[in-house]
Backbone bond lengths (Angstrom), bond angles and torsions (degrees), N, CA, C in turn:
res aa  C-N    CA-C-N  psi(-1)  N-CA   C-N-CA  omega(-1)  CA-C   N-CA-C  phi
1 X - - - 1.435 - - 1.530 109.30 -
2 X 1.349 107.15 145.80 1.661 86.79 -154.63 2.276 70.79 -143.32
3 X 1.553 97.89 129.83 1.598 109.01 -165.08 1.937 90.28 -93.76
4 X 1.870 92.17 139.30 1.885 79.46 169.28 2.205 81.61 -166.56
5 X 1.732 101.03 164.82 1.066 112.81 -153.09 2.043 92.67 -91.36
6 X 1.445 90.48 147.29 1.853 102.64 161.83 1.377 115.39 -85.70
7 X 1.058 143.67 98.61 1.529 147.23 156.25 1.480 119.86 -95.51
8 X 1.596 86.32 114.41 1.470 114.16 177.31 1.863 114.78 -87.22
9 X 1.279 126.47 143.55 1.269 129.43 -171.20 1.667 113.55 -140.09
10 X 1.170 95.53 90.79 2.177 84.24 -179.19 1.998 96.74 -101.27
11 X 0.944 116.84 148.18 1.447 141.12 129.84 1.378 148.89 -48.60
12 X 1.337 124.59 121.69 1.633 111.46 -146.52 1.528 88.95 -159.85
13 X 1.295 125.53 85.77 1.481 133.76 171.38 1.383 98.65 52.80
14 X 1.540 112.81 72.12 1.279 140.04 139.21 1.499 96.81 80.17
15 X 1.370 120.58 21.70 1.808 121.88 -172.03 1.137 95.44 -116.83
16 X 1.268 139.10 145.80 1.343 155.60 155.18 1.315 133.01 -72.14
17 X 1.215 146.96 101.94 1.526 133.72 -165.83 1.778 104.32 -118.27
18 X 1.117 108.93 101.51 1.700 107.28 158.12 0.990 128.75 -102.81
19 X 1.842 113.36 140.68 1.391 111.38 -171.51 1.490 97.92 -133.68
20 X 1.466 107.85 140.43 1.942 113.26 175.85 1.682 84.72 -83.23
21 X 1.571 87.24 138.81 1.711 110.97 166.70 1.415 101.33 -97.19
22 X 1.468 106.15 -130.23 1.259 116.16 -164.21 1.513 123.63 -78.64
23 X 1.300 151.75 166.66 0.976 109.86 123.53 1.415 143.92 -126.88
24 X 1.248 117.59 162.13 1.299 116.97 -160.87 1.446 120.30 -111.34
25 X 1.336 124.22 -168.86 1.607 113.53 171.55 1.507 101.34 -143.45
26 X 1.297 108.07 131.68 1.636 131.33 164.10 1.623 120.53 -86.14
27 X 1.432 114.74 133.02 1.188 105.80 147.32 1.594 151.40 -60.27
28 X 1.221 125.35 106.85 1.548 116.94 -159.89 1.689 101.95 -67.54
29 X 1.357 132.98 -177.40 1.460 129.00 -172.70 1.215 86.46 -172.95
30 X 1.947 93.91 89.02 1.767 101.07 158.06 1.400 111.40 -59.26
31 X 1.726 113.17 177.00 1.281 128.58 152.33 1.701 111.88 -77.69
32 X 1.217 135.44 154.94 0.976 142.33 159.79 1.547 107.13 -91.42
33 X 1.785 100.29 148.38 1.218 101.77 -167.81 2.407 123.58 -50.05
34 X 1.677 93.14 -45.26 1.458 97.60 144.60 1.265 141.24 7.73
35 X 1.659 91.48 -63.91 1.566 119.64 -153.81 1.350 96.08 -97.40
36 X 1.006 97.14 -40.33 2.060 104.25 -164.29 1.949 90.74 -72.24
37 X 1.114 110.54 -39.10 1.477 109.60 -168.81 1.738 106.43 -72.81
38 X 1.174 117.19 -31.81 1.382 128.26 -173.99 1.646 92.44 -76.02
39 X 1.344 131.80 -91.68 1.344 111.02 174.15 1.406 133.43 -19.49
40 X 1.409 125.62 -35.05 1.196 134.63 -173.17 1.704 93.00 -74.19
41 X 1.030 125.83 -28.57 1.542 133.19 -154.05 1.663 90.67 -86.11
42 X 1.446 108.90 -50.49 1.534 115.85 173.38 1.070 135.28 -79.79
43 X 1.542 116.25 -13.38 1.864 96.17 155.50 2.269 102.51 -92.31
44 X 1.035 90.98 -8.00 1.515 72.70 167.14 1.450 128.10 -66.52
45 X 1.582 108.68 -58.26 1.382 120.99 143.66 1.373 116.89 -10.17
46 X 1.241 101.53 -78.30 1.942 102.28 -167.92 1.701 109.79 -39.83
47 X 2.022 81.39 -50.28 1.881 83.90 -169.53 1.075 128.26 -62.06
48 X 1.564 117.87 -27.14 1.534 116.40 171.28 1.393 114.93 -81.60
49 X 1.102 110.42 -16.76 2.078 109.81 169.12 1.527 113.89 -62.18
50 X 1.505 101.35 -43.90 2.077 104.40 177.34 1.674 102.98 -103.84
51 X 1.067 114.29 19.03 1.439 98.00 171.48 1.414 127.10 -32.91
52 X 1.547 98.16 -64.80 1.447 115.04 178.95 1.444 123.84 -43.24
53 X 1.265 104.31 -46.79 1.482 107.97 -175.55 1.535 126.72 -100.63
54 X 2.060 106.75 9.60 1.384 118.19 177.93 1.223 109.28 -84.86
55 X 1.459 136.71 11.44 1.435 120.48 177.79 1.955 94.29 -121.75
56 X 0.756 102.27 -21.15 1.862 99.80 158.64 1.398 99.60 -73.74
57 X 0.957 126.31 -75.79 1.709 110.68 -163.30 1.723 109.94 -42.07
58 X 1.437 111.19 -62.09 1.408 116.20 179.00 1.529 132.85 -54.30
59 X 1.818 105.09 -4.49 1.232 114.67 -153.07 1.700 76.34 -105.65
60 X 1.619 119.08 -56.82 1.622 105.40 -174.47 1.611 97.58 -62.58
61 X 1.222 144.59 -61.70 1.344 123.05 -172.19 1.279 122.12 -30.56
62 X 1.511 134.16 -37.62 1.275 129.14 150.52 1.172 134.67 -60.43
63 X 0.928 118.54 -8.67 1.483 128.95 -156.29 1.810 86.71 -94.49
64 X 1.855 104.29 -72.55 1.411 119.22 175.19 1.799 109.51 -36.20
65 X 1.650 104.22 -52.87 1.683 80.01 -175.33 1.288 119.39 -96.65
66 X 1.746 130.33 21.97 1.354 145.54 158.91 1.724 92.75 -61.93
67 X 1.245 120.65 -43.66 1.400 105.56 -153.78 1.918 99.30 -107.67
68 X 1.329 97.51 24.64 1.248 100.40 175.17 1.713 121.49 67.15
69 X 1.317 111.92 23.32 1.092 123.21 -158.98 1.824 120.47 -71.11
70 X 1.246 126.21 -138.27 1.117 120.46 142.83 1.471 116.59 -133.96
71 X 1.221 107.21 111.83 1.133 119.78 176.05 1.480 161.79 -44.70
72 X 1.632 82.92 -18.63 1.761 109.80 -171.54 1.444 113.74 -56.05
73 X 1.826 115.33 -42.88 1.292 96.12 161.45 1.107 154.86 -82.70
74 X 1.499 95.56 -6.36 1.831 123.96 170.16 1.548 87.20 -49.64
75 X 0.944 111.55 -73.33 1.457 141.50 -147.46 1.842 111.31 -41.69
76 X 1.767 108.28 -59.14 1.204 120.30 157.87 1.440 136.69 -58.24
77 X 1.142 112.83 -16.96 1.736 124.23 157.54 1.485 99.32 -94.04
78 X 0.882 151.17 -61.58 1.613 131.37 162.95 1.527 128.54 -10.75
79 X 1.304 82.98 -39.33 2.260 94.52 -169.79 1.372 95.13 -85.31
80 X 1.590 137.28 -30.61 1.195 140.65 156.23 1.607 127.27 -43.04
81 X 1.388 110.01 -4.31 1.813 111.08 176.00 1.188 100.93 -163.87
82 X 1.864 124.48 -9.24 1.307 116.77 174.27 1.527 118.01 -116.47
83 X 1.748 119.97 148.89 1.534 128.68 162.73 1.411 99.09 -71.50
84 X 0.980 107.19 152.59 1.303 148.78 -164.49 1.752 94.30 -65.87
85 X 1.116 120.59 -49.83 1.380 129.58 164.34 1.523 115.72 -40.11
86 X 1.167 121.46 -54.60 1.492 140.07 -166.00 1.086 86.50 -82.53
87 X 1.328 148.90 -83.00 1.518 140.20 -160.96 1.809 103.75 -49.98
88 X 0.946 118.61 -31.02 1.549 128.33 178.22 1.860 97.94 -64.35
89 X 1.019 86.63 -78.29 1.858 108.79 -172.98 2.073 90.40 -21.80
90 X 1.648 100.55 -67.84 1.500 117.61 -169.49 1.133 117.59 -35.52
91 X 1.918 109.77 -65.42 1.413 120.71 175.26 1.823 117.96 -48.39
92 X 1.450 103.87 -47.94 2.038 104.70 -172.53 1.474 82.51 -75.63
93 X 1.285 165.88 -60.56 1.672 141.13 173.33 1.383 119.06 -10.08
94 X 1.572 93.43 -56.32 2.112 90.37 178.97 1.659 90.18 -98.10
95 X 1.114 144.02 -57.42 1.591 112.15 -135.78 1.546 99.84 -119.73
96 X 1.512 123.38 29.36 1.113 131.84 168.18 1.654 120.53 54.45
97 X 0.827 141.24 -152.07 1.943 153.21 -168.26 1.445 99.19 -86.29
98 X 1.445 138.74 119.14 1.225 109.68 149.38 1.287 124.15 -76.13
99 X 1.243 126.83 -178.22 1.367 146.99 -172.72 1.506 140.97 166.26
100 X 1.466 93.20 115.55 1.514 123.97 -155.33 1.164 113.95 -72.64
101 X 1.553 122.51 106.31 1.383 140.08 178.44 1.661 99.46 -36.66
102 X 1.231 121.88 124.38 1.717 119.30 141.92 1.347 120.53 -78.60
């Protein structure tokens, strides 16, 4: 059981008001080892099914946001042969870490 707070937030001519409620405790719901191995089984799967065609997709996504492009459709044929990792990995190749001015 793992304890954490309720925060409620209403709006009132464009002002924000949050308030912590109660708090309560949830049950967490590991994976069993099983489970963790069966997923592992399925993004492997995936990756060797689009192999072929994950370094074309990832290669125009760079290409598109080298030239500053817009990306969105690079982007959606990407998720079609790439993890989420690899499309990550691709993008910080060209446009490096962001990081948010204070």
């Amino acid at each position: 059981m793992v304890p954490y707070k309720t925060i409620t937030c209403t709006e009132h001519e464009g002002i924000t008001n949050c308030i912590e409620g109660n708090t309560t405790t949830i049950e967490l719901i590991r994976s069993t080892p099983e489970e963790k191995a069966q997923q592992i089984q399925n993004v492997e799967a995936f990756q060797a099914a689009r192999s072929t065609r994950r370094s074309d997709a990832l290669a125009q996504l760079q290409a598109v946001a080298r030239a500053r492009g817009n990306v969105f459709e690079s982007l959606l044929n990407a998720v079609k042969t790439s993890s989420l990792g690899q499309i990550s990995h691709a993008l910080y190749a060209v446009g490096g870490e962001y990081r948010r001015n204070m």
